[in-house]
C-alpha positions as CSV (number, residue, x, y, z in Angstrom):
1,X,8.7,-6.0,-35.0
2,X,7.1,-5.1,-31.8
3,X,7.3,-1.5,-30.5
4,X,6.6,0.5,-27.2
5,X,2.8,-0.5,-26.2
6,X,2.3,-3.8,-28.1
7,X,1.6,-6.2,-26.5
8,X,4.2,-9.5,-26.0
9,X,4.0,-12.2,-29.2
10,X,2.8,-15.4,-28.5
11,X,4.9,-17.8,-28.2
12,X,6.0,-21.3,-26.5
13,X,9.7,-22.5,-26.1
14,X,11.5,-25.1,-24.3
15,X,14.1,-23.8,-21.8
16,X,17.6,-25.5,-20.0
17,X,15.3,-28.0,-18.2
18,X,13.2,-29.2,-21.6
19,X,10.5,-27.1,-19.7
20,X,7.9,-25.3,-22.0
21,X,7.3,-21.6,-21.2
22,X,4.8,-19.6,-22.6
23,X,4.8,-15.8,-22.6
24,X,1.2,-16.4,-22.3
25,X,1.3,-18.2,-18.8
26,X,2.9,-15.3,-17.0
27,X,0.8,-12.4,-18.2
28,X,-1.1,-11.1,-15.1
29,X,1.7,-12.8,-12.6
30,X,4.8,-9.9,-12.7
31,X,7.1,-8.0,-15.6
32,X,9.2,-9.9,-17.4
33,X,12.3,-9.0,-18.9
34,X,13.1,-11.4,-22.2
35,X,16.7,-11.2,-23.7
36,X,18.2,-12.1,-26.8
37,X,21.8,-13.0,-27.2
38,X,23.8,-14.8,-30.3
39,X,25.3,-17.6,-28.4
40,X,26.1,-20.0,-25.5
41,X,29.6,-19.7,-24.4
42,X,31.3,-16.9,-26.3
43,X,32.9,-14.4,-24.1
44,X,29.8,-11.7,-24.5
45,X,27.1,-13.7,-23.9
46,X,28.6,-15.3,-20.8
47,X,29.3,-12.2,-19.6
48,X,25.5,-10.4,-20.2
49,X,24.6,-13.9,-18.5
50,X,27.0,-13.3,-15.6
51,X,25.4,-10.1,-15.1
52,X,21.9,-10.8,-15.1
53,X,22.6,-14.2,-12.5
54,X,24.7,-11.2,-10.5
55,X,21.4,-9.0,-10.1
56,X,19.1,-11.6,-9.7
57,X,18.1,-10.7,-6.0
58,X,17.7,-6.7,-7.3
59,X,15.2,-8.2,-10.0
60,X,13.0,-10.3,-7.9
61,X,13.1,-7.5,-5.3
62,X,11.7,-5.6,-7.9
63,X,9.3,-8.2,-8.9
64,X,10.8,-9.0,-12.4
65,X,11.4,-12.0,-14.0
66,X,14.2,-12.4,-16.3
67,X,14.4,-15.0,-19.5
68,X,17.5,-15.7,-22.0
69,X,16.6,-16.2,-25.7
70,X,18.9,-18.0,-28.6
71,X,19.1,-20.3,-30.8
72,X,21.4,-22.9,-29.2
73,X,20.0,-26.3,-28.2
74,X,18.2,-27.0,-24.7
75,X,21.3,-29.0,-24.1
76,X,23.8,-26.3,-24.8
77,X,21.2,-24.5,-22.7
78,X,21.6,-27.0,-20.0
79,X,25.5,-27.2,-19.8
80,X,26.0,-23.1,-20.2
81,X,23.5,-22.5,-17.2
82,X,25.2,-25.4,-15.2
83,X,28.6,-24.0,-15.9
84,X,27.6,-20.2,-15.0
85,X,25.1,-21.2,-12.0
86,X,22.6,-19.6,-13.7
87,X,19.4,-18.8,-11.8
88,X,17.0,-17.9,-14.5
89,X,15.3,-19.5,-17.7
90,X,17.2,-19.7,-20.5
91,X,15.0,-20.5,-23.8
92,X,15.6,-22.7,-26.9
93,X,14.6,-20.4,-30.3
94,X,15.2,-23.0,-33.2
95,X,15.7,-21.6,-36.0
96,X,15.0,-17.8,-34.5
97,X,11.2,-18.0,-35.1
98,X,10.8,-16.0,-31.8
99,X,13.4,-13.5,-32.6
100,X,12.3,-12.0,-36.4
101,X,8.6,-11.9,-34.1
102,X,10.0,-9.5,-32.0
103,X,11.8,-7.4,-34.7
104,X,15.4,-8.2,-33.3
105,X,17.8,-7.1,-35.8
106,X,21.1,-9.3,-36.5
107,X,24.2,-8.2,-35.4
108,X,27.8,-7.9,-37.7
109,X,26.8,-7.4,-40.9
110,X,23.4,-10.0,-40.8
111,X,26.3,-12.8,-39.5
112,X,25.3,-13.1,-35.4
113,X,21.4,-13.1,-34.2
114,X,21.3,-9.7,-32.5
115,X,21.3,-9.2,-28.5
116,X,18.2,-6.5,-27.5
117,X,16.5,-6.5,-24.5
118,X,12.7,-5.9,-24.2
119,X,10.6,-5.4,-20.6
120,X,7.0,-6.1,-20.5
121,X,5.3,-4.9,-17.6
122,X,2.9,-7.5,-16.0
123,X,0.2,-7.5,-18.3
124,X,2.5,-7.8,-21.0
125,X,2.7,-4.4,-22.8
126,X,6.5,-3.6,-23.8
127,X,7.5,-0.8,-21.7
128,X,11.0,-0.6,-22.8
129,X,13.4,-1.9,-25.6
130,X,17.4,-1.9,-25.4
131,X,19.9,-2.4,-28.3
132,X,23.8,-2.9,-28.2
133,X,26.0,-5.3,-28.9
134,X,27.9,-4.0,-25.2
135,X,27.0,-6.9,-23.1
136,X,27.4,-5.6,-20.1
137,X,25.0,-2.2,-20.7
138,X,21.9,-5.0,-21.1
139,X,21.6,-5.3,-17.0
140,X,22.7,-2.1,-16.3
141,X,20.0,-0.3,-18.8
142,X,17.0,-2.2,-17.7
143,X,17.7,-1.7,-13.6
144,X,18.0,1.9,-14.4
145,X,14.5,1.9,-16.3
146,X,13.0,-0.3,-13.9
147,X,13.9,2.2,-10.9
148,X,13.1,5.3,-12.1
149,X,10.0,4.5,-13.8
């Protein structure tokens, strides 16, 4: 489990494009703001998805960059971001190897892979950590953090 001050876990996915991305390769280039959600298509995750595409232009203003995190295939990957228009990363976690390093609890008694929210600033040092299973408070709670910082 990672907590306020550590610094981002290494790690290398494949993401909606078969692309790899490494949490390594951005450090020193802006924040980035990596989120965890259960599943591709079910109504929460579309919507938290939804809502992070809808702020995009807030986020880059800002600098940020935002990535998506589960455990579905790089094709369900592809066809969920084709079908919301989605304009950021979304990342491939087989098996949730990437999730239990960052300490993301599950969700509904231990049956769904939780939905948290972490920011890293640019050099990679979290700087804040969200929980819920509310969708929708995901966007909301890091914009707020990110503008009154």
């Amino acid at each position: 489990m990672i907590d306020i001050g550590d610094q981002i876990p290494k790690f290398t996915l494949l993401d909606q494009f078969e692309q790899p991305f490494s949490s390594d390769s951005w450090i020193g280039k802006a924040p980035l703001i990596v989120y965890f959600y259960p599943k591709d298509f079910t109504p929460g995750c579309t919507l938290q998805a939804c809502n992070f595409r809808d702020s995009m232009e807030e986020f880059k203003e800002l600098g940020v960059e935002v990535v998506g995190v589960s455990a579905d295939s790089t094709n369900s990957h592809k066809k969920f971001a084709n079908r919301l228009q989605l304009n950021f990363r979304i990342l491939s976690d087989p098996g949730n190897k990437v999730l239990r390093k960052f300490g993301v609890k599950s969700s509904l008694f231990g049956i769904l892979p939780g939905r948290e929210t972490f920011v890293f600033d640019k050099q990679g040092i979290l700087v804040h950590r969200f929980r819920s299973l509310q969708a929708t408070s995901h966007k909301k709670e890091v914009l707020n953090y990110l503008k009154n910082r």
